[in-house]
C-alpha positions in Angstrom: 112.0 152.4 139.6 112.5 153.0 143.3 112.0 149.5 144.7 110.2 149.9 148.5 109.6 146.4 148.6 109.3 143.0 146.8 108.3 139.2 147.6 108.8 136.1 145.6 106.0 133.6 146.5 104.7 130.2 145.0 101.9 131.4 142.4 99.3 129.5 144.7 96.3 131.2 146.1 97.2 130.2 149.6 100.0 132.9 149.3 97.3 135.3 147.9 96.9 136.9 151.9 100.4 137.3 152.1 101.1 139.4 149.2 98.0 141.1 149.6 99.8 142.7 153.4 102.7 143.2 151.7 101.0 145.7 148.7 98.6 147.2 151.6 101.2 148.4 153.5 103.2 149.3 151.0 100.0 151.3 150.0 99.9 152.5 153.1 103.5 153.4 153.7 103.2 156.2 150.7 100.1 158.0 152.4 97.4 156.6 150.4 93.5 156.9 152.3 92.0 153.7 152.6 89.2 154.0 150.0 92.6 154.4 147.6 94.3 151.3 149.1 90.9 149.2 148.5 91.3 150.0 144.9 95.2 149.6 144.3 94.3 145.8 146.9 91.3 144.8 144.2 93.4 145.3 140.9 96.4 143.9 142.7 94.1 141.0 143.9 92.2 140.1 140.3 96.1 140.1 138.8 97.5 137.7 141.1 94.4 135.4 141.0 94.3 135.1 137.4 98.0 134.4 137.8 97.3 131.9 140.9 94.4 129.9 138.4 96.2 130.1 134.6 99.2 131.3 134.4 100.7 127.6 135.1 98.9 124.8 133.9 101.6 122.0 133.5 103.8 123.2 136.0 104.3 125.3 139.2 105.7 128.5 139.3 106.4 131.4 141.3 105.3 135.1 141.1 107.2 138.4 142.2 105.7 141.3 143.7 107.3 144.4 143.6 106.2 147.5 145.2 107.6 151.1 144.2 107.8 154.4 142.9 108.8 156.2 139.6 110.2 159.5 139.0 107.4 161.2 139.5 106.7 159.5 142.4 104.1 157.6 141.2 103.2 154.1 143.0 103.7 151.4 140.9 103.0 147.7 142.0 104.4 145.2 139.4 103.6 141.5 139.2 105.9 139.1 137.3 105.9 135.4 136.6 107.4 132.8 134.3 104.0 131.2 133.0 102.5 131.3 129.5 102.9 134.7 127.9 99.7 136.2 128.2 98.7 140.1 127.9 96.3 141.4 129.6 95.8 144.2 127.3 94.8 142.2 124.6 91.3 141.2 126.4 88.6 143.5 125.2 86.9 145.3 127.7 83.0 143.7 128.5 80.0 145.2 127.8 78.9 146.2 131.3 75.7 148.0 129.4 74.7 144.5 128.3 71.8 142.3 130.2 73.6 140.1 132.6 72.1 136.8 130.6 73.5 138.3 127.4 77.3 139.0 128.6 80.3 137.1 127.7 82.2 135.3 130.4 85.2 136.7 131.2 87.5 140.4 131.3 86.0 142.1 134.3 88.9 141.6 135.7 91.2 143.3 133.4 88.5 145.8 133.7 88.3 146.4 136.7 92.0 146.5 136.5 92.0 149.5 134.6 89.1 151.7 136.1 90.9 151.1 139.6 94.3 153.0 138.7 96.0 155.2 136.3 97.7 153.3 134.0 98.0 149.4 133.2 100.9 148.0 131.6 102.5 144.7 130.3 105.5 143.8 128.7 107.3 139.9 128.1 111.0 140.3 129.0 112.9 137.2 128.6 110.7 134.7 130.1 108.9 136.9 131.7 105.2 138.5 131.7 105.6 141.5 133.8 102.1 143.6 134.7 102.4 147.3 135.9 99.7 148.9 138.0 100.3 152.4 138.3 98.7 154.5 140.5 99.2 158.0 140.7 98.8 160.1 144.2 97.0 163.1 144.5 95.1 164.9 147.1 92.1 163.1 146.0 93.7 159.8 147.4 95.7 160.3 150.2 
């Protein structure tokens, strides 16, 4: 991956602004319209918040941010941190046809996640649960 730019910050929500500019501009930076960069800022957002709330419960941690492209010069935003392994992948998508009353609490998120770009990907490297957002440009989005 071509990195374009990356941030370490404290996984705390009060950073959540700052890494939020950083991905936007990044967005921006490759040409994406702003309906485009609204998308790529809500799945970008819903990761880093679940990360923020769960990711460290007995201690704190920090999470890493890196903006770039592929070989096909795809966008790819990936979020890292050192909390408990957890896969997004694994939750199962909700039933958005289901009566509001009648729907289980939790995984729009992670759904919303992957309507919002191309591909969603997570892998645990060493310590690490790394999340890829990919997001592919066309003349649709930028």
């Amino acid at each position: 991956m071509k990195v374009l730019s990356q941030i370490k910050i404290p996984a705390r929500l009060e950073y959540l602004q700052k890494s939020m500019n950083l991905i936007s501009s990044c967005a921006r930076d490759q040409g994406f319209n702003q309906n485009k960069i609204l998308e790529i800022e809500l799945a970008a957002e819903e990761a880093l918040v679940n990360i923020f709330k769960y990711a460290y419960k007995t201690r704190e941690g920090d999470v890493e941010i890196i903006c770039g492209l592929d070989n096909n010069e795809n966008f790819i935003l990936e979020i890292s941190d050192t909390g408990e392994p957890f896969n997004v992948l694994s939750v199962a998508d909700p039933d958005i046809t289901a009566d509001i009353s009648e729907r289980q609490i939790g995984g729009l998120g992670v759904f919303l996640m992957k309507k919002l770009t191309e591909s969603v990907q997570y892998r645990y490297e060493g310590d690490k649960n790394i999340l890829s957002l990919i997001v592919f440009k066309d003349k649709s989005n930028i």
